[in-house]
Phi, psi and omega in degrees: 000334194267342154287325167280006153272341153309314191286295202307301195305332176323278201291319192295299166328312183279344156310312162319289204279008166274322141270017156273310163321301191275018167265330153324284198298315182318301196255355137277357157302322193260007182270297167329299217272347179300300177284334174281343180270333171272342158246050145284318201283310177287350208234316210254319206288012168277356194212334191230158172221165202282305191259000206216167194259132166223220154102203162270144159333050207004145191260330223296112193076020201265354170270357171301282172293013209200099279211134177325291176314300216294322190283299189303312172278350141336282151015281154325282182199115190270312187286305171332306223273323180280311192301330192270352149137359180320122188299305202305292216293324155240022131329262198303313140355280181290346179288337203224054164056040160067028164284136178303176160218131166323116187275172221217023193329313194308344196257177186248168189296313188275009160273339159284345176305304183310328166285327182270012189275322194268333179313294193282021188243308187271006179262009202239354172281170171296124172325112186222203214266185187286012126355268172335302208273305204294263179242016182258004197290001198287338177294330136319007179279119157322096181257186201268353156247040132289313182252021134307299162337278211308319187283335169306287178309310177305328185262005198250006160284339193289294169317278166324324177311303195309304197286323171304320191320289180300334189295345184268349168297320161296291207312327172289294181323311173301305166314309184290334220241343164303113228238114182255129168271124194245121170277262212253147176265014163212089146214121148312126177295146169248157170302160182298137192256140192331305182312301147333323163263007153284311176301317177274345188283335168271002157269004180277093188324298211293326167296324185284002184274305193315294198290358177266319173303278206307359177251335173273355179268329209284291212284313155327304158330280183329298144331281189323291160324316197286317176307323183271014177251352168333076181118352173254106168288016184313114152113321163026115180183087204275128168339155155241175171284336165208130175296069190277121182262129122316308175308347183253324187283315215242317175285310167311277207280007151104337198321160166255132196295323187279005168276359159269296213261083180268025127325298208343281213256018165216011174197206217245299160293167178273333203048161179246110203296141188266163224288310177329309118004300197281300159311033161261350192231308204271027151289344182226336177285092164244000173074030180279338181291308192259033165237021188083351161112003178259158191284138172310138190268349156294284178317007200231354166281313195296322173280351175275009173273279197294011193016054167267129180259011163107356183237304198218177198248110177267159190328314186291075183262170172193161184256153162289120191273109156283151182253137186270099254229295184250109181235136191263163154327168129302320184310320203255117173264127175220132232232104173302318203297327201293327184287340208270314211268311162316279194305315198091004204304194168229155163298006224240311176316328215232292211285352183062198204274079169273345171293346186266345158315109161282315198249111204276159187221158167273140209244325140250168173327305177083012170294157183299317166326302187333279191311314204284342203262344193268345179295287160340341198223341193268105162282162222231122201244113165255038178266169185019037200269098185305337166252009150269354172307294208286274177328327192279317206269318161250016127300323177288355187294281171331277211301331172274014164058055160257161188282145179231098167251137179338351175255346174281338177290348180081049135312349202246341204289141166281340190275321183301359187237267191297123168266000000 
């Protein structure tokens, strides 16, 4: 028995220090390919995509054809690299109709490692749609309550170490000091039969405490989790009725969110802009180029909502049932002009990386925690503010005891009543 307390302390030490090494390694391998995916995201994703060509090339395998060194200074400055007569750089140059590629002097070698660590980390999964490449990549982020989970489950592994230890300590102690009854002396005694080492392992209080802790901790845990995620919908990302890309309207082409959605910044919604908006661009933007000369079977949603024939708007019109991506409580009130136009935020705050989106999903939680911690941390900018103007100005009204009424406070506002 005192060899096999010997082996267990053996291996549960070299388990440790095994999973420690590959907790190292783990997360500074994924810190790399982590700072190379936001800046891909920030640098790249306007010209390039990993599996399908835009642009720019596919990235996809580009550390395969293309020597590190070669690439960093590509990188750097690609026309320097062409000017001096480098065969690949103007080779590739002349391959991709002579476009320049935006030199890049700010970054250092190892943030360019890092973008080319997550290239060669998102080319080795299966090719899937700009989904993928865009905004569910978020998932791969280490966030921070795994790794809190994680220092939980260590220590609480830590703990079951602790608890076997002593439990094999008694179980020797039983064994020397227990008195074996010999029936016959020339028959060999036999060992204690499972059942006899359940019967002592369940008189041992401390082990029957343990295993009742660790089952009230496993399901409590469980519970806790099911509960608190009750109503949160984070990655949410329902079909729409037309596969309308943000990366393409609001990232490419540079578009401003409030020229769809112009609620932002004068009401309480954001609005969902109507078909009409979009024909303001797609009367003459029909993608007929990459079809063969026929209308894009998206944009060809939009003149059958609109029963346009290409001349004129016929009776059978219907609005589009759009699917509703970020819905708050009835409880909970939130007024975009105060956020977009008071505060000043960008949508980028709430909506996440949405110029990077083909497809939109919700990208934060929207929990009350959330909002409360972004209230908490969000300076608040009143210089030249009109409506802190107003609240400055009728304090002052107040400290020289002049009449003050609910309407210089913004009583008359429709929002303080109608929700």
């Amino acid at each position: 028995m005192r060899n096999i307390s010997l082996l267990f302390r053996s291996v549960v030490k070299s388990l440790m220090l095994i999973m420690a090494t590959g907790l190292t390694i783990g997360t500074a391998s994924a810190q790399d390919v982590k700072e190379g995916e936001s800046l891909f995201k920030q640098k790249c994703t306007s010209c390039h995509a990993i599996n399908s060509d835009m642009v720019g090339p596919a990235l996809k395998g580009v550390n395969d054809r293309y020597s590190e060194e070669w690439l960093l200074k590509w990188i750097k400055n690609s026309q320097a690299l062409v000017a001096s007569g480098d065969e690949q750089a103007v080779a590739l140059f002349e391959g991709h109709n002579r476009v320049a590629m935006t030199p890049f002097p700010d970054l250092s070698d190892d943030q360019i490692r890092s973008i080319l660590a997550y290239i060669d980390d998102a080319g080795q999964a299966p090719a899937a749609s700009a989904t993928a490449e865009g905004g569910a990549a978020n998932n791969n982020d280490v966030s921070g309550f795994m790794l809190v989970g994680l220092g939980i489950v260590i220590v609480i592994a830590l703990l079951v170490i602790f608890a076997l230890n002593r439990v094999i300590r008694t179980l020797e102690r039983i064994i020397v000091n227990k008195e074996i009854e010999i029936v016959d002396e020339e028959e060999e005694p036999k060992g204690p039969t499972l059942m006899d080492k359940v019967k002592v392992l369940s008189k041992n209080k401390r082990l029957v405490f343990f295993a009742v802790l660790m089952l009230v901790v496993f399901l409590g845990s469980a519970g806790w989790k099911t509960l608190w995620d009750v109503g949160v919908h984070q990655g949410y990302q329902p079909v729409q009725p037309i596969k309308f890309s943000h990366q393409l309207h609001a990232g490419i082409n540079q578009i401003e969110c409030q020229y769809c959605h112009s609620g932002a910044f004068k009401s309480k919604n954001a609005s969902i802009p109507s078909a009409n908006v979009c024909m303001n661009c797609h009367k003459y933007v029909t993608a007929s180029d990459k079809y063969n000369g026929e209308t894009s079977p998206e944009i060809q949603k939009i003149y059958d909502a609109l029963d346009w024939d290409g001349q004129n708007y016929g009776p059978d019109q219907r609005p589009i049932q759009w699917i509703r991506i970020h819905n708050l409580p009835d409880f909970a009130y939130f007024n975009h002009s105060q956020h977009v136009s008071v505060a000043g935020l960008e949508c980028q705050n709430c909506h996440g990386p949405i110029e990077t989106m083909d497809e939109v999903y919700q990208f934060s939680p929207l929990t009350m925690k959330w909002c409360v911690n972004c209230h908490r941390e969000t300076e608040v900018n009143h210089k030249d503010n009109a409506y802190y103007d107003k609240l400055v100005a009728a304090h002052d009204k107040l400290k020289e005891g002049d009449k003050i009424t609910a309407a210089s406070l913004g009583g008359l506002e429709c929002g303080k009543c109608h929700y």
